[in-house]
KOLZA-839959 format. One line per 4 residues: number of its first residue (from 1); their letters; for each residue x, z, y of C-alpha. Coordinates in pm, whole numbers, m for minus. Each point is the difference from the previous one (the first is absolute). Layout:
residues N
NUM	A	X/Z/Y  ...
END
This chain:
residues 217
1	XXXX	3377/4591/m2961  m296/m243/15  39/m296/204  m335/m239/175
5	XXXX	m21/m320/m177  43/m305/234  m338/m160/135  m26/m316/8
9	XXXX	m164/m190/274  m128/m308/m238  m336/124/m111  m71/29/m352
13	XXXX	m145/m271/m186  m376/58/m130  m92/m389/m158  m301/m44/261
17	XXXX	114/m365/10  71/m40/m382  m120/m366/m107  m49/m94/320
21	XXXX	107/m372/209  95/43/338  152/m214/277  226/122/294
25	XXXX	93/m203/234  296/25/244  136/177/m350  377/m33/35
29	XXXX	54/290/246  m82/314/211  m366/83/m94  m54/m272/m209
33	XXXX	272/61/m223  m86/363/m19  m337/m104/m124  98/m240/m250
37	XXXX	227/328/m138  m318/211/37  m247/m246/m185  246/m20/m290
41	XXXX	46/358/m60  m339/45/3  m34/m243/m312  m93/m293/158
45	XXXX	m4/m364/m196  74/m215/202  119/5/321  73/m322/222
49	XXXX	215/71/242  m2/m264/269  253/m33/312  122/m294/249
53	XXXX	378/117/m88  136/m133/m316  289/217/m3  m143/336/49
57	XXXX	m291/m108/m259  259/m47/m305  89/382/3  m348/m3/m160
61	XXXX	76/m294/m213  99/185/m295  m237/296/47  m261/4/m343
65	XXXX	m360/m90/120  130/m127/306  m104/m403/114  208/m74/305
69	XXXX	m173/m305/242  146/m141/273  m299/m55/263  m60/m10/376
73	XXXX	m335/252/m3  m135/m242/292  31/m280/m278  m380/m39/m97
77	XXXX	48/m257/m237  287/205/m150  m189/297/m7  m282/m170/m210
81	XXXX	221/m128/m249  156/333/m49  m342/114/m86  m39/m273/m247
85	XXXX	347/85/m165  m111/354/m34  m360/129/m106  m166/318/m73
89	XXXX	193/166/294  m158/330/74  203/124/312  88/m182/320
93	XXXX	252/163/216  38/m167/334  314/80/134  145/m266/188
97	XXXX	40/m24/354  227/m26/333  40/181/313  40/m188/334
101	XXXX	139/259/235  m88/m102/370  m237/96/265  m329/m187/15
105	XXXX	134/m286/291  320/m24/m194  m257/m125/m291  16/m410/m83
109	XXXX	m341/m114/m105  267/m171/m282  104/360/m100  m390/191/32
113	XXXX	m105/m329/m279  327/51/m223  m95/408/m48  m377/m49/m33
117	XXXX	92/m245/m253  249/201/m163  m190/310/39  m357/m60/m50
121	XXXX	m73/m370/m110  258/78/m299  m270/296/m111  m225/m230/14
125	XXXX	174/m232/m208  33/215/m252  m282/203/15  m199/m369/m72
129	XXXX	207/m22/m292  10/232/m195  m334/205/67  m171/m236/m199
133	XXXX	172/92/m296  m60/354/63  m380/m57/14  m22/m243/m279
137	XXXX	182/274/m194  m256/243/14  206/306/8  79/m13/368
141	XXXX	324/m4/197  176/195/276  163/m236/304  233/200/201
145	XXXX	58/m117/363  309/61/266  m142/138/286  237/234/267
149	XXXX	m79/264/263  76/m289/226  m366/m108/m7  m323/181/60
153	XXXX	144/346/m49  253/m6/298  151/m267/237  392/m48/m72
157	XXXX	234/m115/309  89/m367/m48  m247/m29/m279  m291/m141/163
161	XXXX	33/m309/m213  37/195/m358  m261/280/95  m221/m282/64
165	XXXX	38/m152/m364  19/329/m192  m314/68/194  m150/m308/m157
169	XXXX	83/122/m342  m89/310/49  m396/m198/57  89/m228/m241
173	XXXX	45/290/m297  m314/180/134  m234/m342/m41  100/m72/m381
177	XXXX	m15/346/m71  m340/m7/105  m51/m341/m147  63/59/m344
181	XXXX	5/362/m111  m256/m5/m190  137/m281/m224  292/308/m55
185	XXXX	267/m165/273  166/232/220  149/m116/277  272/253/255
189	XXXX	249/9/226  269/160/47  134/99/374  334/196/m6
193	XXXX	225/62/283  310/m182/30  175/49/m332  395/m43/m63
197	XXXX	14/m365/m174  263/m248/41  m228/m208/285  m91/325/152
201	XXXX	417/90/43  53/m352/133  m272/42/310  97/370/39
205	XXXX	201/m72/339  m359/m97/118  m96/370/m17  286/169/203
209	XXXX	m189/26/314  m108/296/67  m381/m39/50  0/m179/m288
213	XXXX	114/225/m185  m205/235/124  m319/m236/m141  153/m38/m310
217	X	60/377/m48
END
């Protein structure tokens, strides 16, 4: 009697990444995390794996072409030293970012500055640091942005504030793109739909109503 071998649901490894430097940032969970597992599988160098939380950073610690960095992404200054600490990176991934779940009146002008920064200005940051590299490199890069369906794509129920800055990245990825692809740089973003990560989980009592859910679904 022949039985169906199991299928796994981590894709297979094909190298595509083999000898390449990358950086992720918000690295030490959810989609970050999964990334970092992704990059290495696919025979990456080097990856840096950078994170505001010490703790959940160190189970990458002892990970083989790992670098862990603890960094604030809306840290300029931090950001740029970063890039001097690690050269010839050829993939960006721009992953951090938070989620301020109110309506637009509920929104502090304190808390619409914290998420741009967070958000967009850290792309920027980065972006400004390590695309030079990239182009002086002369093989190109790939710089991967966050984006969500929270932006241009759809309006999201006590989102206004985060639609608004994925929005921005969304034009943001489009310009450099445009920019510098024909110096070999491309530049994407991503928009998923709410995905099951450990922030996600903590917010999720945010999407109980009903016509939320509704926009979500």
């Amino acid at each position: 009697m022949s039985s169906t071998p199991a299928t796994s649901s981590v894709p297979s490894a094909t190298g595509k990444l083999a000898g390449k430097r990358c950086v992720v940032t918000a690295a030490a969970q959810g989609i970050g995390l999964a990334t970092v597992e992704a990059f290495l599988r696919e025979g990456a160098a080097l990856v840096v794996a950078v994170d505001i939380n010490q703790e959940k950073l160190n189970q990458l610690a002892s990970q083989s072409r790992v670098a862990c960095r603890v960094l604030d992404v809306s840290d300029g200054a931090g950001i740029r030293a970063l890039a001097k600490e690690f050269l010839d990176i050829n993939v960006l991934f721009n992953c951090a970012g938070i989620v301020t779940n109110q309506t637009f009146l509920e929104t502090t002008e304190e808390e619409w500055d914290k998420d741009f920064d967070v958000n967009v200005k850290s792309m920027f940051h980065t972006i400004q640091a390590f695309l030079p590299q990239m182009l002086s490199s002369g093989d190109g890069g790939s710089i991967i942005n966050m984006g969500s369906v929270a932006s241009t794509l759809r309006g999201i129920p006590r989102c206004s504030l985060y639609g608004a800055t994925k929005a921005a990245v969304i034009g943001l990825t489009k310009g450099v793109a445009r920019d510098y692809i024909r110096q070999r740089i491309r530049c994407n973003v991503v928009c998923p739909s709410p995905v099951a990560t450990p922030s996600y989980n903590v917010k999720k009592q945010n999407y109980q109503d009903s016509d939320m859910v509704s926009a979500l679904g």
